[in-house]
C-alpha positions in Angstrom: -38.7 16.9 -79.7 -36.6 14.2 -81.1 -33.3 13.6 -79.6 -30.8 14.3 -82.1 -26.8 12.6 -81.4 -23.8 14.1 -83.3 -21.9 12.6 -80.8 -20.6 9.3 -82.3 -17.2 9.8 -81.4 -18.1 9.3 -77.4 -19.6 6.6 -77.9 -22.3 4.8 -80.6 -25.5 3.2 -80.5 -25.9 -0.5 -80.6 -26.5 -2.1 -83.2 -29.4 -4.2 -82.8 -27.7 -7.6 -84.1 -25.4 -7.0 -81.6 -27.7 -6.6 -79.0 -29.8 -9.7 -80.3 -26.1 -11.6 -79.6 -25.5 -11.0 -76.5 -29.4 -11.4 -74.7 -28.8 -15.3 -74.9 -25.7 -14.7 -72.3 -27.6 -12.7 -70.1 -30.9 -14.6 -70.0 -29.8 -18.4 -70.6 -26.1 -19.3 -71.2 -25.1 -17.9 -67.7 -22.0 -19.9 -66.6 -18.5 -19.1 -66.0 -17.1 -19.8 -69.1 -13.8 -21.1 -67.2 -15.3 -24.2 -65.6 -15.4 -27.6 -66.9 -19.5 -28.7 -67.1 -20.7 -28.6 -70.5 -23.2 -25.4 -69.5 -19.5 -23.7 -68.9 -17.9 -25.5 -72.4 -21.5 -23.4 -74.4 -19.7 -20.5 -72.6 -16.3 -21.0 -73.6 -17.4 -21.5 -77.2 -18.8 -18.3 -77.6 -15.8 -16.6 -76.4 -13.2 -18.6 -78.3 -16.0 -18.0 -81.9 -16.2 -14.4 -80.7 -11.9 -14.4 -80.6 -12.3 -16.2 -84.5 -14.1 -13.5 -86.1 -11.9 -10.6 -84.2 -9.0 -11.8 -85.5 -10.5 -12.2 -88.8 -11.4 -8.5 -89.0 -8.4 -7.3 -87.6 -5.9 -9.3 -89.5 -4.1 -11.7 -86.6 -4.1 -15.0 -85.2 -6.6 -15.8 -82.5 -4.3 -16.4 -80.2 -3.1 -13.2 -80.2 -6.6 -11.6 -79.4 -6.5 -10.6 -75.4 -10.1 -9.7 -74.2 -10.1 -6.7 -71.8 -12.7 -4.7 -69.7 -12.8 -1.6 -72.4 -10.0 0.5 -74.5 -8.4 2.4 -71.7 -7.6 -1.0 -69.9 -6.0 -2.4 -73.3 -4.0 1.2 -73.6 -2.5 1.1 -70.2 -2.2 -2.9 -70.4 0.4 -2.2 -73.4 2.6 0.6 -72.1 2.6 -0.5 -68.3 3.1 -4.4 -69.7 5.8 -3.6 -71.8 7.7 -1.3 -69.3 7.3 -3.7 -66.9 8.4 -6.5 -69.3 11.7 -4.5 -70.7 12.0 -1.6 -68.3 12.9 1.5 -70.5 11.6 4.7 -71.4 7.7 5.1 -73.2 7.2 7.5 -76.0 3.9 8.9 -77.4 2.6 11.8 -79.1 1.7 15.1 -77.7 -2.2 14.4 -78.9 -2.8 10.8 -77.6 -6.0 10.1 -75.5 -5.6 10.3 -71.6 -5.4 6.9 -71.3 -1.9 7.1 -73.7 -0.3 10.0 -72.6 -1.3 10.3 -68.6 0.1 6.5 -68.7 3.3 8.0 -70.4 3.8 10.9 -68.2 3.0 8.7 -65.5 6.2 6.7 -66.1 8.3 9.6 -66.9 8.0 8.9 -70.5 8.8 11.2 -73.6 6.0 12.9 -75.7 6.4 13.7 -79.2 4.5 17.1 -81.2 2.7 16.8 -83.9 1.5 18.7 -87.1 -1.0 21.1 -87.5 -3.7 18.8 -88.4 -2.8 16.0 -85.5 -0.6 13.7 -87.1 2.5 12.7 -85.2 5.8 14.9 -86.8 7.7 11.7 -88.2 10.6 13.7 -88.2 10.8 14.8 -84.6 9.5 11.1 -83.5 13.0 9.8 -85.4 14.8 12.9 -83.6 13.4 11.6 -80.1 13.9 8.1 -80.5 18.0 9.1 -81.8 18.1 11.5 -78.9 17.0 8.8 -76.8 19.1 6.2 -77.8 22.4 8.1 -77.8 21.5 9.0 -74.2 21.8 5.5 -73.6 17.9 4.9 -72.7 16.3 2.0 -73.7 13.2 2.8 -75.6 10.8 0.2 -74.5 7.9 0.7 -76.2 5.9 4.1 -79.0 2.6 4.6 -78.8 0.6 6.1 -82.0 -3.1 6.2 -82.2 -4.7 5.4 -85.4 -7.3 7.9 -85.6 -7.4 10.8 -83.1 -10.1 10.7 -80.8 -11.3 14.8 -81.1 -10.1 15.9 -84.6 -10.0 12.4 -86.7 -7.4 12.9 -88.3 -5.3 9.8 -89.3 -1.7 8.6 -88.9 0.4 6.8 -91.0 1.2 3.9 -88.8 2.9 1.9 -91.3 5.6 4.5 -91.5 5.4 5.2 -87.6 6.5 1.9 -87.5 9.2 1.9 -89.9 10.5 4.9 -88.0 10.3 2.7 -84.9 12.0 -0.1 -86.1 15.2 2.0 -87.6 15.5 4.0 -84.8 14.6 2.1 -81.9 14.6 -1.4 -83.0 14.1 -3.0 -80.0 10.7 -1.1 -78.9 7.1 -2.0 -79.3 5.0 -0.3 -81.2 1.5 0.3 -79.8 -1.7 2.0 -81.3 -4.9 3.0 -79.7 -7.3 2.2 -82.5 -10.3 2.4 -80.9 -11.5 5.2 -83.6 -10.6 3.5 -86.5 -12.5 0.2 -86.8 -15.5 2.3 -89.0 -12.9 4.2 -91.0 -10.4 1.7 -91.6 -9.5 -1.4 -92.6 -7.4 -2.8 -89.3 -6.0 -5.6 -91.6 -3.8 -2.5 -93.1 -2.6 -1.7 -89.6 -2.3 -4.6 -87.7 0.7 -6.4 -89.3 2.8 -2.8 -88.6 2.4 -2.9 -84.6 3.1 -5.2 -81.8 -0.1 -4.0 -79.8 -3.1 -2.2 -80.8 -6.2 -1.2 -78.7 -10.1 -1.6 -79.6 -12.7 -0.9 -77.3 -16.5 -2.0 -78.3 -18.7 0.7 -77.5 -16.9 2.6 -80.5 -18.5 1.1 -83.3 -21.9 -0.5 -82.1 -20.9 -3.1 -79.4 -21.8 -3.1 -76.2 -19.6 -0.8 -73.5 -17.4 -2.8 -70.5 -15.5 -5.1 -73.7 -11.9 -4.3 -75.3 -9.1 -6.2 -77.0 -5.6 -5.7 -76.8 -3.9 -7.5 -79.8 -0.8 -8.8 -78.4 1.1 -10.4 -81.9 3.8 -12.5 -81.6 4.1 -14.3 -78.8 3.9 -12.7 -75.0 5.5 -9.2 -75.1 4.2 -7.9 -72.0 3.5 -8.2 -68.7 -0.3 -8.9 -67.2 -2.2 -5.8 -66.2 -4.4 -7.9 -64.1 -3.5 -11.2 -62.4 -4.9 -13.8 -60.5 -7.2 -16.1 -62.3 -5.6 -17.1 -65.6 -7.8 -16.1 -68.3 -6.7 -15.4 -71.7 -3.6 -17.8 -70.9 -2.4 -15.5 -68.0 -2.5 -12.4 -70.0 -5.8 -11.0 -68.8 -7.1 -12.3 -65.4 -10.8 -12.2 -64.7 -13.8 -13.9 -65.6 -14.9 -13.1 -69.1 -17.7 -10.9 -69.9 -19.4 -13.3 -72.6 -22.4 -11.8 -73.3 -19.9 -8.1 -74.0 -17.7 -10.1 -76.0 -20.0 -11.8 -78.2 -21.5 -8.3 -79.0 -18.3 -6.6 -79.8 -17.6 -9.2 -82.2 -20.9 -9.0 -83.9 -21.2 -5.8 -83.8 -17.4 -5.6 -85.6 -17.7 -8.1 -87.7 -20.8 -6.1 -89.3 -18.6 -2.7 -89.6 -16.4 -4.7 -91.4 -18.8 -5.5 -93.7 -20.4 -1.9 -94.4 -17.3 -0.2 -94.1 -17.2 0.3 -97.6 -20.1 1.9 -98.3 -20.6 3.5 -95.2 -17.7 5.8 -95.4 -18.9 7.7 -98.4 -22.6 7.5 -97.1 -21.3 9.4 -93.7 -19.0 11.4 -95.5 -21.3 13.1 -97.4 -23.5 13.7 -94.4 -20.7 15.4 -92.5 -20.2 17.6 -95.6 -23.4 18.6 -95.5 -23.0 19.1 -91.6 -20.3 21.2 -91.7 -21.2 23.0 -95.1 -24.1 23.7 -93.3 -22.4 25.7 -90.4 -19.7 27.8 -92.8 -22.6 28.8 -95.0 -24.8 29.9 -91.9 -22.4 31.5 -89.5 -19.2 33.6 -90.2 -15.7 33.2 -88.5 -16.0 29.0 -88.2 -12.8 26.8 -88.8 -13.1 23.4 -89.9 -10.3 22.3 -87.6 -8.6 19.8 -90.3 -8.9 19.3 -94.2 -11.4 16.4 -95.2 -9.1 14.4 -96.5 -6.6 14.2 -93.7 -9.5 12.9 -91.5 -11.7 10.0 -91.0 -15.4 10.6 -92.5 -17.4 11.0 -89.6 -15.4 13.9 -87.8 -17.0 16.9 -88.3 -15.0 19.0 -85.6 -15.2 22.5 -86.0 -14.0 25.7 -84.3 -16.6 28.9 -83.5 -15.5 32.3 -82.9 -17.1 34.3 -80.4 -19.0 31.3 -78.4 -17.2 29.7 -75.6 -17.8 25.6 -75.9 -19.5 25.4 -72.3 -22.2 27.6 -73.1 -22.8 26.2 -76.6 -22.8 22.8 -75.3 -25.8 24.2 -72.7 -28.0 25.3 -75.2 -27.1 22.5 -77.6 -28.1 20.1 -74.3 -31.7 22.2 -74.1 -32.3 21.4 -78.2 -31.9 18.0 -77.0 -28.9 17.7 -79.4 -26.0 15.5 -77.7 -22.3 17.4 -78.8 -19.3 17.3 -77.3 -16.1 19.6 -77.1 -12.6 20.1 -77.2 -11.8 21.6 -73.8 -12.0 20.8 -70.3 -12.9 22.5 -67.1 -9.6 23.1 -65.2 -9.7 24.3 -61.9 -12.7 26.7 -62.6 -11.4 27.8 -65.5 -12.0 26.6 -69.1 -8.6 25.0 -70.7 -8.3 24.5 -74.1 -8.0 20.9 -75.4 -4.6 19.2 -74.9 -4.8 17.9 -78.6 -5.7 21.8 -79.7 -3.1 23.5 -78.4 -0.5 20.7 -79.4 -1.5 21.7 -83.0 -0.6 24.6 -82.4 -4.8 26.1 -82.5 -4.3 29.6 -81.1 -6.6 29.6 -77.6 -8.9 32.1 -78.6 -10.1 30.1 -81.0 -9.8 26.5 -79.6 -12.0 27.8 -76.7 -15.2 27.6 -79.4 -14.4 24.2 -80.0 -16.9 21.9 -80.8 -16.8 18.1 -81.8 -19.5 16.5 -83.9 -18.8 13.2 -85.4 -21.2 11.0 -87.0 -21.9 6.5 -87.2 -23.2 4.0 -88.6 -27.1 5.1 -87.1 -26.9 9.3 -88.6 -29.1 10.2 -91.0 -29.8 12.8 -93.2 -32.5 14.5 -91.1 -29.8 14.7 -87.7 -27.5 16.8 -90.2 -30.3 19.4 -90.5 -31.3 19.4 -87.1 -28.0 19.9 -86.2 -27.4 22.6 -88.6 -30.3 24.6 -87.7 -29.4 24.1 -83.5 -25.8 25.3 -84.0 -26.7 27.6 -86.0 -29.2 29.2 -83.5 -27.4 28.6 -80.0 -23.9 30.7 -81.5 -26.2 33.5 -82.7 -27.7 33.3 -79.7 -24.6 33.5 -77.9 -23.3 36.6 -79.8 -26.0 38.4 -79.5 
């Protein structure tokens, strides 16, 4: 049986160029790209190149590209930097990824709802930051993610940052874009935000390799200190071989993007046309067009997502879902429930989401094993 993987979201394949990249630095250009010997100097080039065609694609001066270990890193690099930088209060929304919110929460921070298709309530992020400010807290930095990680559906970060600026102009704006580089043109976000987050195993790079854009000069204090890499930003010898890949491999979304969005969004049409035509009481969990084309989450009535995930597993078809296992018990997703997704039916939650390597006949397949395991299940 062939392996079929909806599961694009977690984490994509490479893409091959990007693996032809980096097999140089692990089989012949070994040095330390931080000495002085030319064999180091072939190093260094590669990761200053690599930093060229990242800020490129993302719309920022190379200088302001900071190579990290992976996307949670670059996440907690921005809100634990700039707290530490300007101490203050950290605001995020209610839906962030762990590595937002915890990181929030962690620091006492204030966490904003959202809508019922996962956007960030503009209205009650400008009530917060007022609230805040007439408390006489110093808001020190907002964090918005682009894309959401379960759902896909997209924010407005331009006006998240407009928001920012009237009501808490002295705060960084931050945004975990890890999901967005196959969606979206970064070159439309980047000039809104002080910080933003990538991390490369999202769109065909290699996993271990992130960036944290850091525009305009250092805002933040160093997560990691004690070598003096990235000019003191980011300490640790670089992962050349990682960061030669991420930039290939990101320099080539940029490139399909454009006709690879309507290519995958008609395959996750068909993916989850597939399931409302076979199987009653299913919820696409938000509109097509408030999402990015390669979410196809949906909820199942009936089904509970651990068991469907087992017998998905067994078809050999790699899923994900929306909930957790909480001490023994199954807990709806954090991003469900703060849209507001009644329980009974967030617990059938299940996240596929498609990339650049899906094809036609991993639609069917998918159809035809979901379709199955919930009827299974009811019966």
């Amino acid at each position: 049986m062939t392996l079929t993987y909806l599961d694009h979201a977690a984490s994509t394949p490479m893409r091959p160029e990007a693996i032809d990249a980096m097999m140089p630095f692990l089989a012949g250009t070994y040095a330390n790209p931080s000495g002085s010997h030319r064999f180091a100097r072939e190093a260094r080039k590669a990761v200053d190149e690599s930093r060229d065609v990242v800020a490129s694609v993302l719309g920022c001066r190379p200088n302001e590209v900071v190579f990290t270990g992976c996307g949670t890193e670059s996440d907690n690099m921005a809100i634990t930097g700039a707290l530490a930088r300007t101490p203050g209060v950290a605001v995020c929304a209610a839906d962030e990824h762990h590595a937002v919110l915890e990181v929030v929460e962690h620091h006492g921070g204030l966490v904003v709802g959202v809508d019922g298709v996962g956007r960030v309530d503009l209205d009650l992020l400008a009530q917060v930051l007022q609230d805040a400010v007439d408390a006489g807290r110093h808001v020190a930095v907002v964090s918005v993610m682009t894309v959401n990680n379960e759902v896909g559906s997209i924010n407005d970060i331009a006006q998240v940052a407009r928001i920012v600026r009237r009501f808490a102009p002295g705060a960084l704006v931050h945004t975990d874009a890890v999901q967005a580089p196959s969606w979206i043109d970064l070159r439309d976000v980047t000039p809104h935000v002080d910080l933003l987050a990538l991390s490369g195993h999202k769109f065909g790079g290699p996993k271990g390799v992130g960036v944290l854009v850091e525009r305009g000069g250092p805002r933040i204090d160093p997560l990691i200190i004690g070598g003096g890499q990235e000019r003191e930003r980011r300490s640790g010898t670089h992962n050349v071989a990682g960061i030669v890949a991420m930039a290939t491999a990101l320099r080539l979304t940029d490139e399909e993007r454009t006709t690879e969005i309507p290519r995958i969004a008609a395959l996750r049409d068909a993916l989850v046309d597939g399931l409302l035509d076979g199987l009653d009481d299913v919820v696409e969990t938000v509109p097509r067009a408030d999402k990015v084309a390669g979410s196809a989450h949906v909820c199942i009535a009936g089904v509970e997502s651990e068991s469907l995930l087992f017998l998905l597993d067994e078809a050999e078809v790699c899923a994900s879902a929306a909930s957790a296992c909480a001490s023994g018990a199954m807990e709806p997703s954090h991003v469900l429930a703060a849209m507001g997704v009644d329980r009974s039916v967030a617990m059938g939650a299940l996240r596929l989401s498609l990339g650049h390597a899906s094809t036609e006949a991993d639609v069917d397949r998918g159809i035809d094993a979901v379709t199955g395991a919930v009827t299974r299940l009811r019966r």
